[in-house]
N, C-alpha and C positions, 0 to 999 in steps of 0.2 A: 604623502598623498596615496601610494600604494596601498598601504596598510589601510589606511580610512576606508579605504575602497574596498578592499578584504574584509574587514569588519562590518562592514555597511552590508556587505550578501552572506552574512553571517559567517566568515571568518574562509570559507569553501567556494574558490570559483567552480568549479564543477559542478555544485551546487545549483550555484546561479545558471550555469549552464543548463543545466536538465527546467529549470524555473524558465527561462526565456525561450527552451524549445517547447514548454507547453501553451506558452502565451501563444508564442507564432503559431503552431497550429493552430489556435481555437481561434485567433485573429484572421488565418489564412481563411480557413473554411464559413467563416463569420460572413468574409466579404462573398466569397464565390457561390453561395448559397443564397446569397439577398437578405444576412440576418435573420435565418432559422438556427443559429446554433445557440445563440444567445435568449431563445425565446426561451418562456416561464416552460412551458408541456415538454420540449426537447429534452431539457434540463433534468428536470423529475425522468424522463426516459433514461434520460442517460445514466444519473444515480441510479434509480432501478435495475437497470440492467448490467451493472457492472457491479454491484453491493458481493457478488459470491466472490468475486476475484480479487477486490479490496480486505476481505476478510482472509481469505487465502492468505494472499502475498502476505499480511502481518505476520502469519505464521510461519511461511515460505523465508523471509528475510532474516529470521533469528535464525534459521536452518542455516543454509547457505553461506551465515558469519561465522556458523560454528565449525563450518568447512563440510557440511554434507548437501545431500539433495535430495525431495522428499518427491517419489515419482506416485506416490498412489492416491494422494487428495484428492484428487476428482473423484475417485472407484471410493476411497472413503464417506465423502458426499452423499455418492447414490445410493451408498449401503444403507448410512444413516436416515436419507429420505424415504425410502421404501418401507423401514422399519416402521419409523414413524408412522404412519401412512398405512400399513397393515393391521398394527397394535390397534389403532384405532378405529378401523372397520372392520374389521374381524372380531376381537375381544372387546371392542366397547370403551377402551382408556379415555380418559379425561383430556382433550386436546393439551391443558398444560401435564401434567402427569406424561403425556407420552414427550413431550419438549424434552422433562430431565431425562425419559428414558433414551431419547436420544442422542443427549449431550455424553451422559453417563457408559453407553457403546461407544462413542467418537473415544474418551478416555481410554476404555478398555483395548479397543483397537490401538491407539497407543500408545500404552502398554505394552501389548504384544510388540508389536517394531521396535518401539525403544529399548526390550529387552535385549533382541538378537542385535541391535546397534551397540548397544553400551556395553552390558556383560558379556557378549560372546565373541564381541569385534566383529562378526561382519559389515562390509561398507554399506552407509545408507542405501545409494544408488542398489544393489540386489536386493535388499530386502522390502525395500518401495517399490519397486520391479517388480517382486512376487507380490506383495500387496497391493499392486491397479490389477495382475491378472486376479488374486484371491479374494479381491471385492468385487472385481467388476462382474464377477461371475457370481457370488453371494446375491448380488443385486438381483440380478435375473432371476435365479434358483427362489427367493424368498419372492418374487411379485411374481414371477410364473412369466415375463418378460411381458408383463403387462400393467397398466397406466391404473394406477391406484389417485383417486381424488382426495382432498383435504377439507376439513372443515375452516367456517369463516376467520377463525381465530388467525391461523397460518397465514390466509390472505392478507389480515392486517398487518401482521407483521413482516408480511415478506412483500407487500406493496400496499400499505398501508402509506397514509399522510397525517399529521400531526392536525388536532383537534381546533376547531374554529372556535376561535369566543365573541359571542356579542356581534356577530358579522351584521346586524341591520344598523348598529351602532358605529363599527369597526372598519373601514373599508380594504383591510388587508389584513392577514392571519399574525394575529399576536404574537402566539407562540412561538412561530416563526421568526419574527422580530428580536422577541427578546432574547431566543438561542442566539442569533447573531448579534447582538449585542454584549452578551454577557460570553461569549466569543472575541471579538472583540477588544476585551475590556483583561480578559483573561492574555494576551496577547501582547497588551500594552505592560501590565502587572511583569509577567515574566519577562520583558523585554528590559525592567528598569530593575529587578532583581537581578539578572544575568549581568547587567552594566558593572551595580554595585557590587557584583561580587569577582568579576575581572578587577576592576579599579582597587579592591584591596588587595590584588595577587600579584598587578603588572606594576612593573615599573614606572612606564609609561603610562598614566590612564588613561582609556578610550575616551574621546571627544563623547561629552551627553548627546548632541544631535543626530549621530549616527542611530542609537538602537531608538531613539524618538523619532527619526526619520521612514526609517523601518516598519516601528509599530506601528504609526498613520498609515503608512502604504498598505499593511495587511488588513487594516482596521476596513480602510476603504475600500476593500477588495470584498473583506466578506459581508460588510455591509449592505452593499450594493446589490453582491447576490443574493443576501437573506429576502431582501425587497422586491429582488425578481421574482424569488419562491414563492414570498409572501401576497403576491397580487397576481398569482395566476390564475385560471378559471376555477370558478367557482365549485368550492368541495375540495381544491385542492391545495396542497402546501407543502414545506421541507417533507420530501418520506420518512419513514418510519426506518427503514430500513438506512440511511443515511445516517441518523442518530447514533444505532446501534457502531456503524461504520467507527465515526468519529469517537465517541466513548471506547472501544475496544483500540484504537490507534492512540488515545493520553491512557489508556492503562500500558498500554504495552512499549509504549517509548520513554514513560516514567522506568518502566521494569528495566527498560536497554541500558539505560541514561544513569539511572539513582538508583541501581543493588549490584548487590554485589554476585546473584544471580546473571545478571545482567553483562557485567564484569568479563565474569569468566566464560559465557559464551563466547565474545571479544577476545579474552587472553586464548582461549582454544584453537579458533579460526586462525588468530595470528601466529602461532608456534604450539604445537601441542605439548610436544617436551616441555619446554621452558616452563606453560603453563600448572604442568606436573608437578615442577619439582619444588614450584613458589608457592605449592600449596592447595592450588585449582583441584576441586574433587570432579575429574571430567567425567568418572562415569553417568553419577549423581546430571550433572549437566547436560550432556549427550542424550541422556533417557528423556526428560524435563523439554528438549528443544524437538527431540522425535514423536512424544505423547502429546505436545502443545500443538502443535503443527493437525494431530487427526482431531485434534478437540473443536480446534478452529474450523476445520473441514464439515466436522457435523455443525456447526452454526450456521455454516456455508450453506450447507446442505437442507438446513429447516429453512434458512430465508429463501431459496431458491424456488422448494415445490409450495412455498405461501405465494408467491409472484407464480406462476406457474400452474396452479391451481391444484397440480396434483404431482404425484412424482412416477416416473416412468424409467423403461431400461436402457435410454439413451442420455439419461442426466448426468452432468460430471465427465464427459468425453472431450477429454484435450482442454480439461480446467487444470491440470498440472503445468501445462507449455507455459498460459495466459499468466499465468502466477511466477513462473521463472522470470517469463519476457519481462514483466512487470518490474519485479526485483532487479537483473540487470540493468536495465533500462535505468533505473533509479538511484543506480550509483556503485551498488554491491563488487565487491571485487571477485573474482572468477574462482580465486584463491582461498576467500574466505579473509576473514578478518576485519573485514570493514562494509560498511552500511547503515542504513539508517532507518526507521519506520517513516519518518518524514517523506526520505528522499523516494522509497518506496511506494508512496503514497501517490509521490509526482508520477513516478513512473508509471503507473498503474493509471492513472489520469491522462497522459501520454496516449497510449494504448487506447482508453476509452476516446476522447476525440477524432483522434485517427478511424476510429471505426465511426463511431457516430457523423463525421463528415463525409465520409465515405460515402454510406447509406444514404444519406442526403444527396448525394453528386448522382447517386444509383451507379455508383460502381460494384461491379460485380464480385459476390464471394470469392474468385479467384485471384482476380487481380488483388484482394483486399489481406489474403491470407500474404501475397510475393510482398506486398508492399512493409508489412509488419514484419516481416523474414528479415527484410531488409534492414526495416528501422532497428531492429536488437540483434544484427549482426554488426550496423557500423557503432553503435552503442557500449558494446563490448570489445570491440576495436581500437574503439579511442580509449577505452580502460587500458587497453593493454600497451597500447602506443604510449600513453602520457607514463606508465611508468615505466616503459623502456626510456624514454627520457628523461627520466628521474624530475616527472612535474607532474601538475594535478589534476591541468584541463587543459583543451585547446586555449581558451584564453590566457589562461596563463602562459602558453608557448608566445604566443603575441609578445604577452606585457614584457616576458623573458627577452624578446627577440630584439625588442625596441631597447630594453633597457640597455642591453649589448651593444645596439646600435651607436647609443646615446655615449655610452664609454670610448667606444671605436675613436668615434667622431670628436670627443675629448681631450682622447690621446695623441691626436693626428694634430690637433690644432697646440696642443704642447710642443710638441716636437716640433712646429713650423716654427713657434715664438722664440723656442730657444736657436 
């Protein structure tokens, strides 16, 4: 029955763990606000507003498994926003033309870091260190510490909503729809792949009900909210910028999961040496996990000043922390070696309810910052606690604790018979 149950939350109670304290929040704050959190506008808000730190943290989590820590993404952000943003009022570039010219510096910026990371050994932490001071200050220097605006292009992509079809026909956004659907459906497919492909490895094959149990659960999960999205006020539906979110999270959990790129970020985090010596080209790696991470940043960074309207010298400030908390929160180990874009994905969701309830209660910036202090201090606590006790979550301490129990009480009733 253990195991069932194991497998049923995909194989990771801690997992499930981090999956049942997002429910609870969003359930907590759902009732104490009178069912504003669950509303269709909220919703679009809250993706909105959290799309830069989602995108991050993807980048931030491959970082942090390969045992570093990337302090300048926010100040890379702003470089790449302002850039943008200048090219184009100043010299006249083509709002897409200036996009590559800014993905294209997010590169080159990573570049630079990932050199002094990989070929010269210095630790990430200093030279992300000098790269929040050496952008955040580029930022400024190149806008003159002033609010450059963007053209419409940017807004759509960076608070933009997916396209209405037939809406006098139609009484809720298709598009919409069908993403979740074909979400959905994608969810169940790999749920019955993964089944079939345990059951030729295990001995034991996993019970069919379980990943079929599962994929209905998620199926109805996302279905329900495509339907929230898709019958909100009118003009409006899944963002644009939510899109991009989910597409860059299956490219990058494919990369985690299925290469061998993927791999060796994994074998690094968990032992460096060892990693070496079986053949891991960590420098190659190391460069790859420190250049990805700014590239992601300048993504961050264009969808930000398109939501934002324009980009200024205060963008990207303490988008570094938001992206850490995230990844911790989500499962990552302090140490390196373990994590997931998934779990990251929660945590990062975690964090965004928590604020957006917040707001809602009109709790104050202060108290909001201690309260988040809190949540990914006891978060990284119970990491470090479950593997001082050589386990994987608080619940498993339980199941651990009972099942002890259950032997205790076994052995005690042995010894009375005999």
């Amino acid at each position: 029955m253990k195991k069932n149950m194991k497998e049923l939350f995909g194989g990771d109670f801690r997992q499930f763990g981090m999956i049942a304290a997002l429910i609870t929040i969003a359930l907590y704050f759902q009732w104490t606000t009178d069912g504003k959190v669950f509303q269709a506008q909220n919703l679009m808000n809250l993706v909105l507003g959290n799309t830069y730190v989602l995108v991050l943290a993807i980048g931030m989590v491959l970082v942090i498994i390969a045992g570093h820590i990337d302090l300048s993404v926010g100040s890379v952000a702003a470089t790449v926003g302002i850039v943008v943003a200048v090219v184009m009022r100043d010299y006249g570039v083509h709002p897409w033309l200036a996009i590559i010219i800014g993905l294209l510096l997010g590169i080159l910026i990573g570049a630079w870091q990932g050199f002094w990371v990989a070929k010269w050994g210095i630790p990430a932490f200093i030279v992300t260190l000098a790269g929040m001071l050496l952008f955040r200050g580029m930022n400024q220097f190149i806008g003159h510490s002033l609010t450059v605006p963007v053209p419409e292009l940017f807004q759509t992509l960076g608070a933009g909503y997916l396209p209405d079809i037939a809406p006098e026909v139609i009484p809720f956004n298709l598009p919409t729809m069908i993403l979740a659907v074909l979400a959905a459906s994608a969810v169940v497919i790999a749920e019955l792949r993964s089944h079939k492909r345990k059951s030729e490895l295990a001995h034991t094959p996993v019970p069919l009900w379980i990943p079929l149990m599962r994929a209905v659960v998620i199926s109805i999960v996302i279905i329900a909210f495509g339907w929230i999205f898709a019958t909100g006020r009118e003009g409006t539906s899944f963002p644009i910028p939510g899109v991009i979110v989910v597409v860059l999270a299956l490219v990058y959990s494919f990369i985690a999961e299925r290469t061998i790129l993927g791999r060796s970020v994994y074998a690094i985090g968990g032992n460096k040496a060892a990693a070496e010596l079986t053949g891991v080209k960590v420098v190659k790696t190391n460069f790859f996990v420190i250049c990805n991470s700014a590239f992601l940043a300048a993504i961050a960074g264009i969808l930000f000043i398109g939501r934002s309207t324009a980009s200024g010298p205060a963008d990207g400030n303490m988008w570094e922390l938001d992206a850490i908390a995230a990844v911790f929160i989500g499962g990552a180990a302090v140490s390196g070696g373990i994590g997931t874009i998934g779990g990251t994905m929660v945590g990062a969701l975690v964090m965004a309810f928590l604020n957006n309830g917040l707001q809602l209660l009109g709790v104050g910036s202060d108290k909001t910052q201690m309260i988040k202090g809190l949540v990914l201090l006891i978060a990284v606590a119970l990491d470090v606690y479950s593997k001082r006790q050589g386990r994987r979550s608080i619940i498993g301490t339980f199941m651990n604790a009972r099942a002890r129990q259950q032997e205790k009480t076994t052995d005690q009733a042995m010894k009375t018979s005999a």
